[in-house]
KOLFIZA-361078 format. One record per atom (N, C-alpha, C): residue number from 1; residue in one letter; chain; x, y, z. Coordinates in steps of 0.1 Angstrom, whole numbers. Layout:
N
     n   res   chain       u       v       w
   NUM     A       A       X       Y       Z
...
***
This chain:
73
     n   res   chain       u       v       w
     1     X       A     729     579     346
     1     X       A     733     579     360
     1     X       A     747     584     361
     2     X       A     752     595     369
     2     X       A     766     598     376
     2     X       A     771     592     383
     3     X       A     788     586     382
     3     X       A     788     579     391
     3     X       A     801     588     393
     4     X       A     802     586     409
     4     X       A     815     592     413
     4     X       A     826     584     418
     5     X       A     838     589     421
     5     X       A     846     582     423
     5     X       A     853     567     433
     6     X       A     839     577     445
     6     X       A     838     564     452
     6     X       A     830     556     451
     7     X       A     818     559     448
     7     X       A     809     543     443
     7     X       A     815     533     433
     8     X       A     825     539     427
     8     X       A     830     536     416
     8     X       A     837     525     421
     9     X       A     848     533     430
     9     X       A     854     521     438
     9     X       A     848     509     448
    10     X       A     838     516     454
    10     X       A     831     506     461
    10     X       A     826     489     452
    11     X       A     824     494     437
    11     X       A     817     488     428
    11     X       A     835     476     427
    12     X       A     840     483     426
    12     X       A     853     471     421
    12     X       A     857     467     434
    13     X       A     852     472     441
    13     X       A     859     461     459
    13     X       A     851     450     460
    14     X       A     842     454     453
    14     X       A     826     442     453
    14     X       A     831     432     442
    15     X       A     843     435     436
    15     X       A     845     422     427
    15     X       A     858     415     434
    16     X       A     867     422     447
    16     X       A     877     413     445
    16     X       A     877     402     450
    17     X       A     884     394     442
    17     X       A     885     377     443
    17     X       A     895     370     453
    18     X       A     889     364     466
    18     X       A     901     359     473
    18     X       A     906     350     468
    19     X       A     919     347     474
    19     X       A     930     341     473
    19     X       A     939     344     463
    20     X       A     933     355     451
    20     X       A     942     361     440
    20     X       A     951     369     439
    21     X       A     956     375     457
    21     X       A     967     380     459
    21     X       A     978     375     462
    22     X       A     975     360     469
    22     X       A     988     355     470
    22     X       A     995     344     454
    23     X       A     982     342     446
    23     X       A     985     336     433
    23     X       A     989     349     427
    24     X       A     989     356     428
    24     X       A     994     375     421
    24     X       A    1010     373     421
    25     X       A    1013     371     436
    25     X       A    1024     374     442
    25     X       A    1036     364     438
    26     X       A    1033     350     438
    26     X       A    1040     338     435
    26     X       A    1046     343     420
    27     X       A    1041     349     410
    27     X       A    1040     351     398
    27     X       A    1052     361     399
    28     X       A    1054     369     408
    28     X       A    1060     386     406
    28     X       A    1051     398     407
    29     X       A    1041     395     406
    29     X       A    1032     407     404
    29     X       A    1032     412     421
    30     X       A    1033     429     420
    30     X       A    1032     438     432
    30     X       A    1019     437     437
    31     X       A    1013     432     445
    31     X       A     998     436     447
    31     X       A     997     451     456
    32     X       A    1006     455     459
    32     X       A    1006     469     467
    32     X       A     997     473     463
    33     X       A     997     480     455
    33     X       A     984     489     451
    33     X       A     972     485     438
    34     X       A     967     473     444
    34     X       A     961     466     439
    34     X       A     951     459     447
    35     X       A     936     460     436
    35     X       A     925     453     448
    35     X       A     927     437     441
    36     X       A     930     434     430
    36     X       A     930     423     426
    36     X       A     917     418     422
    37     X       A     913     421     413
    37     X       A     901     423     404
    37     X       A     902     420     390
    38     X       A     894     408     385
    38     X       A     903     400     370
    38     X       A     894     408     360
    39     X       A     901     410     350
    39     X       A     897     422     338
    39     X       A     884     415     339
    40     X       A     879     408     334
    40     X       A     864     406     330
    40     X       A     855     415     342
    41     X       A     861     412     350
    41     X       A     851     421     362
    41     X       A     848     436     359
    42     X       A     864     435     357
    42     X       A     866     455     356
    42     X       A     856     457     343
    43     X       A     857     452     332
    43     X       A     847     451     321
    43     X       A     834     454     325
    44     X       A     827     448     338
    44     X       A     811     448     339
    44     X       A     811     459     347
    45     X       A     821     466     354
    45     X       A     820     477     362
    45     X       A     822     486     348
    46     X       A     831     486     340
    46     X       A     832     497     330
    46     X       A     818     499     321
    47     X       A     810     492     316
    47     X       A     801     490     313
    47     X       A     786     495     325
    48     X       A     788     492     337
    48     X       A     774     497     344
    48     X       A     780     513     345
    49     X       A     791     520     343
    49     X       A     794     533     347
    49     X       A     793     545     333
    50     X       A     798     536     321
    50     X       A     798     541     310
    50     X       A     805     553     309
    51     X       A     809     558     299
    51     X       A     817     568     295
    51     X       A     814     582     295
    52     X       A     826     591     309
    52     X       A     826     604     308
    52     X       A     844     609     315
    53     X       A     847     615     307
    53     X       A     858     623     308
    53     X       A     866     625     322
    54     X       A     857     635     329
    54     X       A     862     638     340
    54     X       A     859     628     350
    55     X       A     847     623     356
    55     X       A     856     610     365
    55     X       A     863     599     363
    56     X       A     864     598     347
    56     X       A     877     589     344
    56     X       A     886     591     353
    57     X       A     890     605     351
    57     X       A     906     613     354
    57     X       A     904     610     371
    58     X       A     893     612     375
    58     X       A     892     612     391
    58     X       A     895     599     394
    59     X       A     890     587     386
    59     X       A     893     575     390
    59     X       A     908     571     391
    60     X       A     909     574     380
    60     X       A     927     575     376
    60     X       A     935     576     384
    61     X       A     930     589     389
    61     X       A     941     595     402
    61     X       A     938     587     414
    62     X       A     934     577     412
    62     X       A     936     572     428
    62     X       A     946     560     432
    63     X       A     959     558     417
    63     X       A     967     549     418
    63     X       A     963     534     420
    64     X       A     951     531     423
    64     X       A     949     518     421
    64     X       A     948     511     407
    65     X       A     956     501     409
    65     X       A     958     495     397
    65     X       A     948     488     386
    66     X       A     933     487     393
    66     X       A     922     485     385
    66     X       A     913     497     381
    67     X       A     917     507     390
    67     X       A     911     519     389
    67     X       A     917     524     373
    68     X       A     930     522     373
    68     X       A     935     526     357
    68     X       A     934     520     347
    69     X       A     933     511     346
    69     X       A     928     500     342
    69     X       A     912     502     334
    70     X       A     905     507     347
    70     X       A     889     508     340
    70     X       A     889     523     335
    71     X       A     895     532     338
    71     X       A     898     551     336
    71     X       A     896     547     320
    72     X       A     898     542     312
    72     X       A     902     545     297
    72     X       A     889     537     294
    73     X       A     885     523     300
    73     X       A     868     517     291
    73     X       A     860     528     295
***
């Protein structure tokens, strides 16, 4: 299956966890460009999309901080 860049993302908006922006923030962490999405999740999206080159790069480029995050699984 092809997945493109925005299903891609749609897939990790479907994981983010409330109230984990303002526990983000207490910490230091920027949530700006951030859906706030805990690695294990990004794991089961990296896994249902599996590995190919160019929409890594496409995911990459969209500065979200889980988006880079899953670019390399």
């Amino acid at each position: 299956m092809v997945f493109n860049p925005e299903s891609v993302m749609e897939q990790l908006k479907g994981h983010v966890k409330a109230g984990f922006k303002e526990r983000m923030g207490i910490s230091g962490f920027k949530a700006d460009c951030s859906l706030v999405v805990p690695v294990p999740d990004i794991r089961l999206v990296a896994r249902e999309v599996g590995k190919d080159h160019a929409p890594a790069m496409d995911i990459r480029s969209t500065g979200i901080r889980e988006a880079r995050i899953l670019a390399p699984m």
